[in-house]
Each structure stands twice: as structure tokens, then as C-alpha cells.
N, C-alpha and C positions, 0 to 999 in steps of 0.2 A: 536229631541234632542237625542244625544248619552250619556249614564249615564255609567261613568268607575266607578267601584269601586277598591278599595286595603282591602284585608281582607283576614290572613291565611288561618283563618279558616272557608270559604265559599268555596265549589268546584265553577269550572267554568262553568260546568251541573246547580249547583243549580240558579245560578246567572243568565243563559241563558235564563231560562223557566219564568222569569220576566222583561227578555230584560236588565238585567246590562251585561255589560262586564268587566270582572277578567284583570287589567292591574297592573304590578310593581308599586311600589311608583314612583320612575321616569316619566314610562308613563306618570301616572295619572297628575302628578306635570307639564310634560312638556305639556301636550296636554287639559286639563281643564280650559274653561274660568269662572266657579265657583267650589272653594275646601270646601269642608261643612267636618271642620271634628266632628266624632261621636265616640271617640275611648277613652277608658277607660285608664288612667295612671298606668302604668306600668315601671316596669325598663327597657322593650323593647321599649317603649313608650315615654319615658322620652326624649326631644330635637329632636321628631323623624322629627319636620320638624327645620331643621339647617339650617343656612347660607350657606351649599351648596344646598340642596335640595329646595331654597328659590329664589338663584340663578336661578332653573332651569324653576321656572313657568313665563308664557309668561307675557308679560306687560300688556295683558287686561284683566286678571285673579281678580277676587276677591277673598278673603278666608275670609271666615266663623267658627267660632271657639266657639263652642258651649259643647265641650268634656271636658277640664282641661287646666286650662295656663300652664301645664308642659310638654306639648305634641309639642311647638310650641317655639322657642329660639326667646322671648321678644325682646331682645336687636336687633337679626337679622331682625325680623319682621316689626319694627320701622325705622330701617335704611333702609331696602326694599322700605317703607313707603315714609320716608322722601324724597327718592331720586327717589320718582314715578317709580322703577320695576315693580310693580303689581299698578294695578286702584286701590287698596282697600280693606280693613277690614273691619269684621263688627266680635265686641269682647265681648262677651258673661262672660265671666270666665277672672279672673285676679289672678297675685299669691299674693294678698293682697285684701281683701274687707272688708270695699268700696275702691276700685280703689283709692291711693294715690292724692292727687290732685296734685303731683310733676310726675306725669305720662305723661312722653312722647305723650301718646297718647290721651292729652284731649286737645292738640294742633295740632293735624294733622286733615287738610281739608277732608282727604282721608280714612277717620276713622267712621262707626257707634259704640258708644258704650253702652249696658245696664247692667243693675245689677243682671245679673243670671236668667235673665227671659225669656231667649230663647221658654222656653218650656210654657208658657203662652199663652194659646191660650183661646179665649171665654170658651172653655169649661173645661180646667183646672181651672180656676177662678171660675167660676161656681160650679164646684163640691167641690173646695176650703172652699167654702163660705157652699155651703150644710152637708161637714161633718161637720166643727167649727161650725154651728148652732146645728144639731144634736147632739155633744156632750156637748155643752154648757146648750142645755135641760134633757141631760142624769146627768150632774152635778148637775143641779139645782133640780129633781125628785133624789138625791142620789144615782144614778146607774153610774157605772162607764162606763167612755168615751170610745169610743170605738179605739181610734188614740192617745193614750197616748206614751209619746216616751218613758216614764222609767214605767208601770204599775206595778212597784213591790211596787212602793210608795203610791198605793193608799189603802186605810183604810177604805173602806167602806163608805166614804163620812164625816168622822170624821175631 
């Protein structure tokens, strides 16, 4: 397997010495028959793959989208979809959750989709469940939790 990657901000030294190779958006788009993307929304980011760049991936390509549904033009992707240019999605992130149920894409054959759980693996669930139990006994002995998402609200168990 050859692994392209697109990322400014990795040299092509650093990429080599782990065996990716540094291709254009293009390349990457036109010569990938899986797109996994991983990339943070940004105003650079935003629509980065359009309905031309959408255009350019080969028909037996799948794309993966596990980043932000703002990285990726919904409406293009669907039509892509619909009219089989690529084999296939698999849709991680949507720009409304839960996923509308008037979404295009809970009718397309050519479609995986889940609710934000990409990154769920055995052992994220796992450690999921170890820290809510550990704080849940830190609450209940009066000591504060230690995964509080506002901790200026707690009061000493008051």
C-alpha cells in the first residue's frame, strides 16, 4: 500500500522516514482509492473538498470523514454519491446532530453513517467508562471529580 498524505505543515523528509508520501490535494484526490480525512476546520479548511476537487477522485475511491462536515461541500458529496463518481462514504460528523432525518444521506446505498463515534474504539470506551466510575466515586466520598467540564462550579460537594 502506498499512503499519500496532504499536510502543510509536515515536511516530506518527515513523512518519508514513516513511509507517507507528501502529494497536492489534487494528487492525493486523483490517485487515492481511500480519502480518510483528519483535518481541523479552519477558514482554509472550510469547503476544502468542493465539487471540483470531488470531480477529480477516481470512481472507486471511498472517502471517510471523520474531521468536521465543514471541511467537505455536503451538497457536492451527495450528488457525487447519488450519481456513483466515487464507491462511497462512510460519514462520521454532520453539520446538524443528530443527522436531520430529511438528510440526503440516510437514503443513499453508497453511504456508512454514525453518530461522532469514529474515534470509539474498545479502548476508548473502556477508559470512557473507568474515568465516569472513578469520578462518580470521587462525588459520592465528596471529592471533586477529576473530568469536570466547568470545575469552577464545584463547592466542595455542597
Amino acid at each position: 500500500m502506498h499512503v499519500l498524505a496532504h499536510d502543510p505543515f509536515v515536511s516530506t523528509e518527515k513523512a518519508a522516514k514513516i513511509g507517507v508520501i507528501m502529494a497536492s490535494l489534487e494528487t492525493l484526490a486523483h490517485e487515492s482509492e481511500v480519502i480518510s480525512l483528519h483535518i481541523q476546520h479552519t477558514d482554509k479548511t472550510d469547503n476544502l473538498f468542493n465539487k471540483q476537487l470531488l470531480t477529480s477522485v477516481k470512481p472507486t475511491a471511498l472517502i471517510i470523514n471523520t474531521a468536521s462536515p465543514s471541511v467537505i461541500d455536503e451538497v457536492a458529496l451527495v450528488d457525487t454519491l447519488r450519481s456513483n463518481r466515487i464507491a462511497g462514504a462512510a460519514i462520521d460528523v454532520f453539520s446538524g446532530h443528530p443527522i436531520s432525518p430529511a438528510s440526503p444521506f440516510l437514503s443513499l446505498p453508497n453511504v456508512i453513517l454514525t453518530p461522532h463515534i469514529g474515534g470509539a474504539t474498545h479502548e476508548t470506551v473502556r477508559r470512557y467508562s473507568e474515568m465516569l466510575t472513578e469520578d462518580i466515586f470521587r462525588f459520592m466520598d465528596a471529592k471533586q471529580p477529576l473530568h469536570l467540564a466547568n470545575p469552577e462550579v464545584w463547592h466542595g460537594g455542597r
